[in-house]
C-alpha positions as CSV (number, residue, x, y, z in Angstrom):
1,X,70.8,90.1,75.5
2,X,67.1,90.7,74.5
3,X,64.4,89.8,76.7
4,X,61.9,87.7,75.4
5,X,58.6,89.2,74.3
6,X,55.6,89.7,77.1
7,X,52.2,88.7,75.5
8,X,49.7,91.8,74.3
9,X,46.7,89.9,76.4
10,X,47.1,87.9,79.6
11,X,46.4,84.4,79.1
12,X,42.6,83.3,79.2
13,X,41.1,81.6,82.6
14,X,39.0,78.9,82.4
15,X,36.4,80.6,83.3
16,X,36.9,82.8,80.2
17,X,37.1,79.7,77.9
18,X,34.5,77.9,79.2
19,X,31.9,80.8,78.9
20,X,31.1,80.0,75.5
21,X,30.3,76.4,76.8
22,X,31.6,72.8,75.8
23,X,31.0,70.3,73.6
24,X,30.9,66.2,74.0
25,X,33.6,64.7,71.0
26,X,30.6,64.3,69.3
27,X,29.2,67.5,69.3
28,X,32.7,68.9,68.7
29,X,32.1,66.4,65.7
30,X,29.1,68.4,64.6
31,X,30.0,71.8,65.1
32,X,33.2,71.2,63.1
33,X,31.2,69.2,59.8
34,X,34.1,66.7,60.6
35,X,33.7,62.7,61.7
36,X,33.8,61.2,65.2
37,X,36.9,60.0,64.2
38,X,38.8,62.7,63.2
39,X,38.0,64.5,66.4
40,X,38.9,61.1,68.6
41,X,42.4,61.1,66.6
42,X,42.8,64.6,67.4
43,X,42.2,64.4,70.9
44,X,44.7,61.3,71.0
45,X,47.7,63.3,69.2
46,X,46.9,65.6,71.9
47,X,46.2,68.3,68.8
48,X,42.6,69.4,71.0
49,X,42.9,70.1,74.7
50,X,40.3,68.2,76.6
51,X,38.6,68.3,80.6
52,X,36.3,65.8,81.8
53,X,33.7,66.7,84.3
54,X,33.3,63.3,86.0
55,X,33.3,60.2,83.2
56,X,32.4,63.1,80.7
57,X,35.2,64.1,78.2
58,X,34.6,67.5,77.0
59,X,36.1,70.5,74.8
60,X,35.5,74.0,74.8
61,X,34.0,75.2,72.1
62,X,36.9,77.7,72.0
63,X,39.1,74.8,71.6
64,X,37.4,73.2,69.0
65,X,37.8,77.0,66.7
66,X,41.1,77.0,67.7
67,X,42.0,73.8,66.6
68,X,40.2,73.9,63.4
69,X,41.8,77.6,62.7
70,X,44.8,75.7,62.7
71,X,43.9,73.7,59.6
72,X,42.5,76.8,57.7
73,X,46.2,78.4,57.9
74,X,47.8,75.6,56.9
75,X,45.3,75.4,54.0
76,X,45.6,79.1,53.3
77,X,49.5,78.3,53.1
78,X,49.3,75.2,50.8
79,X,46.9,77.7,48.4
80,X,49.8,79.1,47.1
81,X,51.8,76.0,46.3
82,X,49.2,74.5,44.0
């Protein structure tokens, strides 16, 4: 039975993700070129990982590339069906 593959890098701490700072929805809003509401419906479908320091939500900005790296492979992918 084969063992199942061990990742190349460890896994990130938060410290890691977090050193390239946070956004508010909204700012995730701006730095994406996307609408308050897209980012809100993406944060409901639980498609962006979110923390909240006190009443604050907020997502790291290497969230917010992750997430929108996901929508530039699946539009890479659809290229080739048009």
């Amino acid at each position: 039975m084969a063992r199942p593959a061990t990742p190349m890098f460890p896994e990130p701490t938060a410290e890691e993700i977090c050193s390239e700072g946070a956004l508010s929805p909204d700012g995730a809003a701006e730095f994406t070129s996307l609408s308050c509401t897209a980012i809100d419906r993406a944060i409901a479908r639980g498609e962006i990982e979110i923390f909240r320091y006190g009443r604050r939500v907020l997502i790291a900005k290497r969230e917010a590339v992750r997430w929108l790296a996901t929508y530039l492979e699946a539009s890479r992918q659809n290229a080739g069906r048009i």
